[in-house]
N, C-alpha and C positions, 0 to 999 in steps of 0.2 A: 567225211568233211561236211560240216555246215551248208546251206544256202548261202550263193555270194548273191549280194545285188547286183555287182559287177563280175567279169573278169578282168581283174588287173596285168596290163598286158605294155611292154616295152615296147614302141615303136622306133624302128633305127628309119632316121629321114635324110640323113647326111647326103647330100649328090642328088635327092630327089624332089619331082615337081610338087606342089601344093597349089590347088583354085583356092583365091580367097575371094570375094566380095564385098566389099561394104568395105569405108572409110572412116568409121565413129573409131573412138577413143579405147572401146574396148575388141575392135579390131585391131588395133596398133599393137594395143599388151599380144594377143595370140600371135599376130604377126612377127613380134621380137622376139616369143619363144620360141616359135618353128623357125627363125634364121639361128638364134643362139643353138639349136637340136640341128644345125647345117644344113636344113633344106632350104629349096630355088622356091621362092614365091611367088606365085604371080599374082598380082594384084588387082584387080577391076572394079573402078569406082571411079566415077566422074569428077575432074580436078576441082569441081567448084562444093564437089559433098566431102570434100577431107578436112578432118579433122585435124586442129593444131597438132596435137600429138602423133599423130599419122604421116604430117607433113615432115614435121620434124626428124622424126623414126627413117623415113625416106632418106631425107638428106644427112640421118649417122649410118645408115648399114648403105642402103642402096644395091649398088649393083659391083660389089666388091669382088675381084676378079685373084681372091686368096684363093690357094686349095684346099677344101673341105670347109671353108666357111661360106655361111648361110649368106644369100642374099635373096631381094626384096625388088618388082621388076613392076614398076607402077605404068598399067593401061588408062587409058584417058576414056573409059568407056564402062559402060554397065555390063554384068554378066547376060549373056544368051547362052539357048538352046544348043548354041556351034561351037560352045567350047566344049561338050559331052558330046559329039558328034562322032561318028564312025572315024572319021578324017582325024578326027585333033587328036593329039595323044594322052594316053589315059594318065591320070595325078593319082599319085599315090592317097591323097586326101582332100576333100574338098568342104571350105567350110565359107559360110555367110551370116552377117549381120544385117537385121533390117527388122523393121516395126512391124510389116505387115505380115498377119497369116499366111492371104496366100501366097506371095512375093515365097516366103519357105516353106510350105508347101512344095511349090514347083520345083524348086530347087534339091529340093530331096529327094522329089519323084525322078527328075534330071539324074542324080549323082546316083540313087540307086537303081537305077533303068542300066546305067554306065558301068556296076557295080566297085564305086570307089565311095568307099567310108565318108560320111556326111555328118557334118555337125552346126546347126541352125543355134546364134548365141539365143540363151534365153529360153529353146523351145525344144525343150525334152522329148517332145511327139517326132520330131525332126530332126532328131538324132542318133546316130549308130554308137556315135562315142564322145566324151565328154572329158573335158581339161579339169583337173581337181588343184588342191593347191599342193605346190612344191617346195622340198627341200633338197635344194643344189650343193652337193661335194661333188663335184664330178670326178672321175668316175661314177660316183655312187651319186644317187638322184631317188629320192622317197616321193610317191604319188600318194596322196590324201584323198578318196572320194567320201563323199555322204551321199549321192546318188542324185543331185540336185535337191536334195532335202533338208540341210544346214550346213549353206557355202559358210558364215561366218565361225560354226563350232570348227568347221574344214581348217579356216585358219587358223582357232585359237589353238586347236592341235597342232597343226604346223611349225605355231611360236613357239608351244613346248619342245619340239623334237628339233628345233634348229637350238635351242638352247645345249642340248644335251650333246652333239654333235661340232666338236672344234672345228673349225675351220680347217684346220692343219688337214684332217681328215681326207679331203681332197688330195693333198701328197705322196700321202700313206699310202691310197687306192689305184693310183697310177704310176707308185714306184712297185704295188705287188705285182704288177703286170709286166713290168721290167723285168721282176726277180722272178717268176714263177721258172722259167727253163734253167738257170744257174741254181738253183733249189732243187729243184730234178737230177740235174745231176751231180748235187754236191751229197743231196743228203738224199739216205732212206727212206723207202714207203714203209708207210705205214705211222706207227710212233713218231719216229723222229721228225719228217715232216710235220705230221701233225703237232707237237709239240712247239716247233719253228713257228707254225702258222698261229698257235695261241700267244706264244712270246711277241710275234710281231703286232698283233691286232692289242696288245696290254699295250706298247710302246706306243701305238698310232693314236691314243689318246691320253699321252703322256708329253708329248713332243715335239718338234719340228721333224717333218719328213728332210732326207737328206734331196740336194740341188735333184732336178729330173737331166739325166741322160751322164753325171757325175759315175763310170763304172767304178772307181777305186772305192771311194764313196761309198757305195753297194756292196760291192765285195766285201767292204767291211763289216759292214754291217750284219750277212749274212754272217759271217765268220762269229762276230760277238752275240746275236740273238744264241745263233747254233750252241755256243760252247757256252754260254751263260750261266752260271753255276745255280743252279735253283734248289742247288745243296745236295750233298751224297751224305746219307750218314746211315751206317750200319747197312752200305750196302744196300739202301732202296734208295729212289727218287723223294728227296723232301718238298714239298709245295713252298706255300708262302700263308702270315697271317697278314692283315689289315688290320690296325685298329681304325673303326670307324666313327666319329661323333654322328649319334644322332639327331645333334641340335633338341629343344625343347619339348617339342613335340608335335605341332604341325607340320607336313609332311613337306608344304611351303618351305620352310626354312631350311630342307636339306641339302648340303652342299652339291653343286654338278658331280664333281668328283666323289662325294658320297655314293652318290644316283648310281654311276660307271663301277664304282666298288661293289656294289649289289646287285647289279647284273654280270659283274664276271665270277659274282662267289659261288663253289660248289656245298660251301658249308656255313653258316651263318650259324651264329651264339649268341642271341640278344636278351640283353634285360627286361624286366618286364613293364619299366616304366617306356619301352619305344610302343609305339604306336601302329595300327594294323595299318593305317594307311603308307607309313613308310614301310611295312613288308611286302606291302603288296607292289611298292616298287621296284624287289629280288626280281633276278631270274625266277620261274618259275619252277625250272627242273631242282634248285636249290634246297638242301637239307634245311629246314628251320631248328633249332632247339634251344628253348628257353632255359636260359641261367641267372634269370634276376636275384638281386641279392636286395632288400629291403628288411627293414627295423621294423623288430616283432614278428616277423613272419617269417616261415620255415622256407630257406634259399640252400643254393647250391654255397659249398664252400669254397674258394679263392683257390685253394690248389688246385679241386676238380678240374675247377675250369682250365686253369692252366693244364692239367692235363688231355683235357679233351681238345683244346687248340694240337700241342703236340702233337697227339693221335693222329686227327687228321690231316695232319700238316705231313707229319711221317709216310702218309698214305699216298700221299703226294697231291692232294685237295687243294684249293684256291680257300682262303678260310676267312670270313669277315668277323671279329669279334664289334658288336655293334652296341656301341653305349650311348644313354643317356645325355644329352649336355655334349662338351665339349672331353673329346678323350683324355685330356692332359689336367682336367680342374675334377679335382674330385671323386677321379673313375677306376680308383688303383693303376692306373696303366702301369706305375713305373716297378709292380711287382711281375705284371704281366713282361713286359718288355725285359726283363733281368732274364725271368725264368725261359724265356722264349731263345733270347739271346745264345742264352748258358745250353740251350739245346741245339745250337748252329740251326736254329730255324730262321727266314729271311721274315725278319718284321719289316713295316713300312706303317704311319701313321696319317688320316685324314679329319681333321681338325673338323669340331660342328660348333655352332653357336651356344654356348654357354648360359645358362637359365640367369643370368644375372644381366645379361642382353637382352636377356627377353622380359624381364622384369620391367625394363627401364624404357622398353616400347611399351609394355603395357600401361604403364603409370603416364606415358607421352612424353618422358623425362629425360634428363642425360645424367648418368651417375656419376659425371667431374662438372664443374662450372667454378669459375672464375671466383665468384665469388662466394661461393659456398661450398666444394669440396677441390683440394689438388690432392688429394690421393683417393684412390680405391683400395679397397681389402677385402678379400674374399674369404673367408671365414667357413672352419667345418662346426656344426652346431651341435656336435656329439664328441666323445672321445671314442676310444676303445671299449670300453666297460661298461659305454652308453650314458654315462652322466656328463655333466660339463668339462670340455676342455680342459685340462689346467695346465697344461703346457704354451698356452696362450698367450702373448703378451697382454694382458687385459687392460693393465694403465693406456700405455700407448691406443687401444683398441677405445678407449674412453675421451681422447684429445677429440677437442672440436677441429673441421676443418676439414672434413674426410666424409667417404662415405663407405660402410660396410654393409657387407651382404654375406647374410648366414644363410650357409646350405643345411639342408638336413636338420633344422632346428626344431622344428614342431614342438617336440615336447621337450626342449629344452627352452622355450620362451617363457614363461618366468624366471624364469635361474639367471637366464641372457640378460633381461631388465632389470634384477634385481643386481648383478654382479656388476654391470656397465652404470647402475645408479649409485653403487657404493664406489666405485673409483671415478666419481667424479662429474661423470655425464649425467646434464640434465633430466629430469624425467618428462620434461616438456618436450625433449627432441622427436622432430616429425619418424615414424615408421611406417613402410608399405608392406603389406603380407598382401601375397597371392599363392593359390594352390591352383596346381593341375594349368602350369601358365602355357599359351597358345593353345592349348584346347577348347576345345567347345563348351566344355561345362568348369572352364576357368573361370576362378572366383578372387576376389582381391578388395583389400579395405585397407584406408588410412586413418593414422591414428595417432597417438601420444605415447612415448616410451612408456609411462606409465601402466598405460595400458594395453602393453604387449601380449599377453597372457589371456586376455580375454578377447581380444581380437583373432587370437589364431582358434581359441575358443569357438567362436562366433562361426569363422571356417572351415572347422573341424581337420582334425586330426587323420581322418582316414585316407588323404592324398597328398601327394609331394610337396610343401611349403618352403616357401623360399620369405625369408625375410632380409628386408630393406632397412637400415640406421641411419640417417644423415638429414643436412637441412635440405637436399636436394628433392625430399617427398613434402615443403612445406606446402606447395602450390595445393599439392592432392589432400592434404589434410584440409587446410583452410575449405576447400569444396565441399571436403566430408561434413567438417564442421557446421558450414553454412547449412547447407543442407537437413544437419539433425536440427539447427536452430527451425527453422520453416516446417519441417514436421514437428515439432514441440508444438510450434506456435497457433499452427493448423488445427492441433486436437486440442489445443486449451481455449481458441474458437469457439 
């Protein structure tokens, strides 16, 4: 194992004494934590040095005479020498707030002369141990430290992992403590429990925990995790696939439940257009194996893949097939989901944001408005064979009033211009191209139907392009325009 800065370590305080000193504001927040953690506080600080918040805190917790809840037991006096005294009784923690050096100083030498753990706010020198930021499921409770080194990144991590963590979570964690002896002796060590205990923990962030102390309820539940058919075919254990969108390509935009999909997959099959930052939000232990299928370039074929899901699904694997966009626009799903079906393997599907979503952040735009588009069409920019569409409705596809968005067109943007100007559509209508969108080295220009061709041009061909048809890109044209007028005007200056 590594160097820890820390040792991260659970303190149980339920029923026990805690010295606090000091009345500010961020004696109040520790104070509400160690009553919500069920310890007896005792408080010492002079009534005229309390802080609003402190005052307040008093008179909601106080001196509440619950069993196992925390209370808060306010001295009308400063801390001395005679509370760490032979006589007094020894606190399981002792902590202070105050400006002064030596004021904690003292107080350290105090608590550790006493030998009870000490924590001076603010003063790392005078401290045995230190409050990090928290994320609350209780049961379950995540500590954050940075070492007093960066409380703020403490939190911004914090906000990630309370994102990723439902709330429900909490239910789950205090109904496995219910079930754990009914588990024991309903099912088998070894496998079968284990198998229970991954079936539960897939559920626990699926859903609402059932009522706490409901036994039918439980029993039930036991009963249906247990016997939940996760497929038998040909005599082994079948797993399950995911399809998972991997939204555009920022790792930002991936769904929570995408996130929770990747860390319970034992097998991942991703495209080559996802992105390393979303891999690197898999489990670790996690097979990786690239089967991107891209135009022009030598990919895995559609059955493969399909059969490589099988395999290890057969194996009985947790499987994420992980796509580009949005799984349902564009991504074959519906040959994947047939063939998957057709093999009694248990699919399930998690929806990502679709590059036509992200087009339309990128441009600042909205791809319907009122007065410029009531429909959307999302549009494949290739056929089969690789040339244009012709299975297409192209008239319709040519009506003003709409806006379309072709995938996969790249090198079909002439053809696209030239076929949508012969059925009618102006060549003056505004168009946005962007390649490699939400990435970092995303590029994107507007322009004139006309000049479709030479814009994707300009962008090049060698990454993902998404084009935009509609008046709803005129805002971004009109800027482009201005824009090339001021550089003309500039060099002929």
């Amino acid at each position: 194992m590594g160097e820890l800065s820390v040792l991260p370590v659970f303190f149980a305080l339920k029923g026990r004494t805690v010295l606090m000193a000091g009345g500010s504001a961020a004696a109040a927040w520790k104070a509400e934590m160690l009553a919500a953690a069920g310890a007896a506080v005792e408080l010492y600080a002079p009534f005229d040095e309390l802080d609003p918040e402190m005052t307040s805190l008093l008179g909601e917790i106080g001196t509440k005479n619950q069993p196992g809840a925390g209370q808060i037991r306010h001295h009308d006096r400063p801390w001395a020498l005679d509370l760490f005294g032979a006589e007094a009784p020894r606190p399981a923690l002792a902590l202070l707030d105050t400006e002064s050096e030596a004021e904690g100083h003292a107080f350290a030498c105090a608590a550790r002369a006493a030998s009870v753990p000490v924590n001076v706010v603010d003063k790392p020198a005078f401290c045995d141990f230190a409050f990090g930021s928290i994320v609350n499921r209780s049961p379950v409770v995540i500590g954050i430290s940075t070492r007093g080194a960066a409380p703020i990144l403490g939190q911004a991590i914090r906000r990630r992992i309370e994102t990723l963590l439902p709330p429900a979570l909490s239910g789950w964690a205090a109904l496995a403590a219910e079930l754990r002896t009914a588990t024991m002796e309903k099912l088998s060590p070894g496998l079968e429990r284990r198998t229970f205990w991954e079936r539960f923990a897939d559920k626990a962030f699926l859903t609402r925990a059932p009522d706490a102390g409901d036994e039918s309820e439980a029993a039930k539940l036991i009963e249906e995790i247990a016997t939940a058919p996760e497929s038998q075919a040909h005599g082994a254990k079948v797993g399950r696939v995911t399809l998972v969108g991997a939204g555009p390509g920022e790792a930002e935009l991936l769904t929570l439940k995408a996130v929770r999909a990747l860390q319970a997959a034992d097998v991942i099959l991703f495209d080559d257009l996802v992105s390393d930052a979303i891999l690197e939000l898999a489990r670790r232990e996690a097979k990786r194996m690239l089967v991107g299928k891209r135009a022009s370039r030598e990919s895995c074929r559609q059955e493969d893949i399909n059969a490589l899901m099988v395999q290890f699904a057969r194996a009985g694997k947790s499987v994420v097939r992980l796509k580009s966009g949005d799984v349902s626009v564009f991504g074959r799903a519906g040959e994947e989901l047939r063939e998957l079906k057709a093999e009694g393997i248990p699919v399930s599907i998690v929806p990502g944001i679709t590059a036509a979503s992200a087009l339309a952040a990128s441009f600042n735009i909205s791809l319907t408005h009122r007065d410029h588009a009531q429909e959307l069409r999302l549009v494949t920019g290739h056929s089969k064979k690789g040339g244009l569409p012709e299975d297409v409705d192209w008239p319709a596809l040519a009506k003003p009033g709409a806006t379309t968005i072709f995938y996969m067109g790249g090198r079909m943007a002439g053809r696209i211009a030239e076929r949508l100007i012969a059925e009618g559509l102006s060549p003056s209508t505004p168009v946005g191209v962007a390649a490699n969108l939400s990435r970092e080295d995303e590029t994107r220009a507007a322009g004139r139907l006309s000049d479709l061709a030479a814009i994707v041009t300009t962008i090049g061909l060698d990454r993902p392009i998404l084009i935009g048809v509609g008046d709803v890109f005129g805002e971004a044209v009109e800027m482009a325009e201005s824009g090339n007028r001021e550089t003309r005007a500039a060099l002929a200056g």
